[in-house]
C-alpha positions as a Python dict, from the first residue, in 0.01 Angstrom:
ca = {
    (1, 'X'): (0, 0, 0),
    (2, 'X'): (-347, -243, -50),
    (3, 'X'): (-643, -298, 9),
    (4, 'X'): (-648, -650, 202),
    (5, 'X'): (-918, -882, 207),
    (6, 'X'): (-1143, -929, 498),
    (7, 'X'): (-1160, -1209, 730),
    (8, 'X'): (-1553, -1315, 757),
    (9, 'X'): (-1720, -1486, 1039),
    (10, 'X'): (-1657, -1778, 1178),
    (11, 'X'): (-1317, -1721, 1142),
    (12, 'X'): (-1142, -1863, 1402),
    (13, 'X'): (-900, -1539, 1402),
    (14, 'X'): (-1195, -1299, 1488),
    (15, 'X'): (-1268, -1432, 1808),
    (16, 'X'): (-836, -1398, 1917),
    (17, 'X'): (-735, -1140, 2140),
    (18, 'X'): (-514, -924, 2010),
    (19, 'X'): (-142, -843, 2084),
    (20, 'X'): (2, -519, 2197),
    (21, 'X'): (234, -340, 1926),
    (22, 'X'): (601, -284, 2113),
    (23, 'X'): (621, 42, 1902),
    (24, 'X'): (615, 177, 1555),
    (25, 'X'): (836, 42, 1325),
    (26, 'X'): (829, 47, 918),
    (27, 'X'): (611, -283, 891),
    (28, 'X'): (392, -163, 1158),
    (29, 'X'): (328, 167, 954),
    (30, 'X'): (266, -27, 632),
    (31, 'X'): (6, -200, 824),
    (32, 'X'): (-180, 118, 903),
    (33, 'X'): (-201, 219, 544),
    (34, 'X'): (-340, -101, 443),
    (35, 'X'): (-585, -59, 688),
    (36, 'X'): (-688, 241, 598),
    (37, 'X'): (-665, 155, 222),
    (38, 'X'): (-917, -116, 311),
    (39, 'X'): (-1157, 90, 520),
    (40, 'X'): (-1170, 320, 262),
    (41, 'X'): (-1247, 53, -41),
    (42, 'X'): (-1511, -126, 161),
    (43, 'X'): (-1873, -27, 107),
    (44, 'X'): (-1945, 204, 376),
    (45, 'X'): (-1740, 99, 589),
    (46, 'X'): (-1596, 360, 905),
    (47, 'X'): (-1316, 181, 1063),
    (48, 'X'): (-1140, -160, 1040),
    (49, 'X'): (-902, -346, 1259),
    (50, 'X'): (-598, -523, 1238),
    (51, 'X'): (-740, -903, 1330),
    (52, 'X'): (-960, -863, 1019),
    (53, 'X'): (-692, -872, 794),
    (54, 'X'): (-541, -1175, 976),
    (55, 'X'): (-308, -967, 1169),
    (56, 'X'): (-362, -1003, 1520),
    (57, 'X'): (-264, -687, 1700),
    (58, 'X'): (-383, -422, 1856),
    (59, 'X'): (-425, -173, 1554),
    (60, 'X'): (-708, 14, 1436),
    (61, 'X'): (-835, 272, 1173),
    (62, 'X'): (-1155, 504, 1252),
    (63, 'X'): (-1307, 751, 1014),
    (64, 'X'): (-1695, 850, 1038),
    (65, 'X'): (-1598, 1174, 851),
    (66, 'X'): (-1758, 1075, 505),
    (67, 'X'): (-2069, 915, 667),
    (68, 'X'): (-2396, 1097, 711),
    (69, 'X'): (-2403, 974, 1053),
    (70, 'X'): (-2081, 1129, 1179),
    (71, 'X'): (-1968, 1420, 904),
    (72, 'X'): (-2046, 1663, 1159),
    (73, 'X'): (-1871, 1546, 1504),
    (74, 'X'): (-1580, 1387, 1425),
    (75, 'X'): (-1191, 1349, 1472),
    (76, 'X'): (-1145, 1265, 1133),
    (77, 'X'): (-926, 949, 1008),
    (78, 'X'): (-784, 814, 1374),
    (79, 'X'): (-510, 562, 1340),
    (80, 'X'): (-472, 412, 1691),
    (81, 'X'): (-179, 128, 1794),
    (82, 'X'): (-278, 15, 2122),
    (83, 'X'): (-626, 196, 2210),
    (84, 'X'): (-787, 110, 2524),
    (85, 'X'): (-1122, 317, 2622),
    (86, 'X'): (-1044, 498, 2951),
    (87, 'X'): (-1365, 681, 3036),
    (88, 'X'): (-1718, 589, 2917),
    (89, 'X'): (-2089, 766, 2984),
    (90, 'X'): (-2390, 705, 2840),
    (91, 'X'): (-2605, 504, 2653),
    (92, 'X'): (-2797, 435, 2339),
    (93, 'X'): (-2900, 128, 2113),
    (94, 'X'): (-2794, 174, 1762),
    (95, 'X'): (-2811, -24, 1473),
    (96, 'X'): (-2468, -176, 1367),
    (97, 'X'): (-2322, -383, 1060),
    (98, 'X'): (-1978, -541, 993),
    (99, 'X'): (-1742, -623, 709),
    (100, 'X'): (-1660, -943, 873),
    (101, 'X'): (-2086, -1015, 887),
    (102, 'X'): (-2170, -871, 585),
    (103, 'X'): (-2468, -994, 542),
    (104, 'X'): (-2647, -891, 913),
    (105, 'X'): (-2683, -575, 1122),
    (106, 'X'): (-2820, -608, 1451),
    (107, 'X'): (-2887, -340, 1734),
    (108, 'X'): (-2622, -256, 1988),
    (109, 'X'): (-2573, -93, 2277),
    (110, 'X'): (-2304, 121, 2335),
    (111, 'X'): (-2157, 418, 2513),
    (112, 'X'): (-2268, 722, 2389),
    (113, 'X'): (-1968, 961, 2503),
    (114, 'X'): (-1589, 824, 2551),
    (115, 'X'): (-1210, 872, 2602),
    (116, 'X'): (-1001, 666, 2393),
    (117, 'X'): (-578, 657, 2483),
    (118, 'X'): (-390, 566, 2188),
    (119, 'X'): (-38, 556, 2054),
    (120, 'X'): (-95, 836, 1784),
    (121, 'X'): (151, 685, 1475),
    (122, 'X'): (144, 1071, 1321),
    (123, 'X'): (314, 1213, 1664),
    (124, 'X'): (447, 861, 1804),
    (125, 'X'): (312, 986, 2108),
    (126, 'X'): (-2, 857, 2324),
    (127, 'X'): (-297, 1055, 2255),
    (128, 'X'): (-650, 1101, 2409),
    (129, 'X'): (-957, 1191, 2232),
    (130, 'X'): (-1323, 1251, 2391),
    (131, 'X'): (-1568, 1126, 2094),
    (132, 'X'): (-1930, 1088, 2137),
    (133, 'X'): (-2240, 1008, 1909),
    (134, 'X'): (-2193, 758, 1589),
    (135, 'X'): (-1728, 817, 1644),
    (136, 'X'): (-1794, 721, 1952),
    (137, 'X'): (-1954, 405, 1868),
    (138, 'X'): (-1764, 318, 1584),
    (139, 'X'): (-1449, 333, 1785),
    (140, 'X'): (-1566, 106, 2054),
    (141, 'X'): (-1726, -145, 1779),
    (142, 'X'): (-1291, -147, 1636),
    (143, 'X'): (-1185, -204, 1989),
    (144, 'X'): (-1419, -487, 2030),
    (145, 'X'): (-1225, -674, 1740),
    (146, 'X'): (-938, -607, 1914),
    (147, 'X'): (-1070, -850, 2228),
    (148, 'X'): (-1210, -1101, 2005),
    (149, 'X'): (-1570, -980, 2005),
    (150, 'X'): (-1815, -926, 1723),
    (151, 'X'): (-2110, -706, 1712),
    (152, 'X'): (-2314, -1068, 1696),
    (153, 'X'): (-2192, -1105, 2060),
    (154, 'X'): (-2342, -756, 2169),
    (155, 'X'): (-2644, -777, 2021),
    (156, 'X'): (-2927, -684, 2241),
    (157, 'X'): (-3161, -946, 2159),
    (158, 'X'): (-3085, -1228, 1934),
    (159, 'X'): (-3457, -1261, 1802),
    (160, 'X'): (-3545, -926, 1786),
    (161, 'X'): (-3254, -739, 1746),
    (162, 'X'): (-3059, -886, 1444),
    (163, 'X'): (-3151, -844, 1060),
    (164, 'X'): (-3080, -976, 752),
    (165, 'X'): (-2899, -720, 520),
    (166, 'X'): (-3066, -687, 171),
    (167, 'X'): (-2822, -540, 21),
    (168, 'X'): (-2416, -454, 156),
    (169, 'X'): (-2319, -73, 26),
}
């Protein structure tokens, strides 16, 4: 598949809720590996979602296996069609950054511990998973794309808590 080029802030696409996927289909799966294909090329990037490569449904890739921040609690690559966060506990501010705002980070808070329902495109069957720590957070930050909202609009204070990027790796 590719590697697709990602949408960037303001566009208008970002801020879209997302549409349900009716099921899995060939085109839907081809998706998923471009996804993944572009999490994987981006620089240190952990997930992606489906709106940022100007499709607008509810699709989404999570992997926090490779980073230093997640290589030792993890699921490993999670495709997930349809996620929706069904239990949350918790609570920590962590510092967050964005393909789609490369060039901020800003502090967010999140859930520290969640459950996650998903339609699991390996099984074609729904799946839950309980992350927690830095998966747990990057899943939620995917979902949030999913309902139109960017880490800018969770940032915990807009003059303290958001930073110019010196450098995107």
């Amino acid at each position: 598949m590719a590697v697709q080029p990602i949408l960037r802030y303001p566009h208008p696409l970002l801020k879209k809720l997302a549409h349900p996927v009716a099921g899995l289909d060939a085109e839907i799966r081809a998706l998923l590996q471009d996804l993944i294909d572009t999490m994987r090329a981006g620089p240190g990037s952990v997930g992606v979602a489906a709106p940022q490569i100007g499709a607008a449904l509810r699709i989404c890739v999570v992997d926090v296996s490779k980073s230093r921040h997640g290589s030792e609690n993890n699921h490993g690559l999670l495709c997930m069609v349809n996620p929706e966060i069904v239990a949350r506990s918790g609570s920590a501010v962590m510092r967050e950054g964005c393909m789609s705002v490369p060039d901020y980070t800003g502090d967010v808070e999140r859930a520290t511990e969640i459950t996650v329902r998903f339609l699991d495109e390996q099984s074609d069957q729904v799946r839950e998973v309980a992350a927690s720590g830095f998966e747990a957070v990057a899943i939620q930050h995917e979902l949030d794309h999913l309902d139109g909202i960017l880490f800018l609009d969770r940032v915990v204070s807009i003059t303290t808590g958001l930073f110019r990027r010196k450098s995107y790796r």
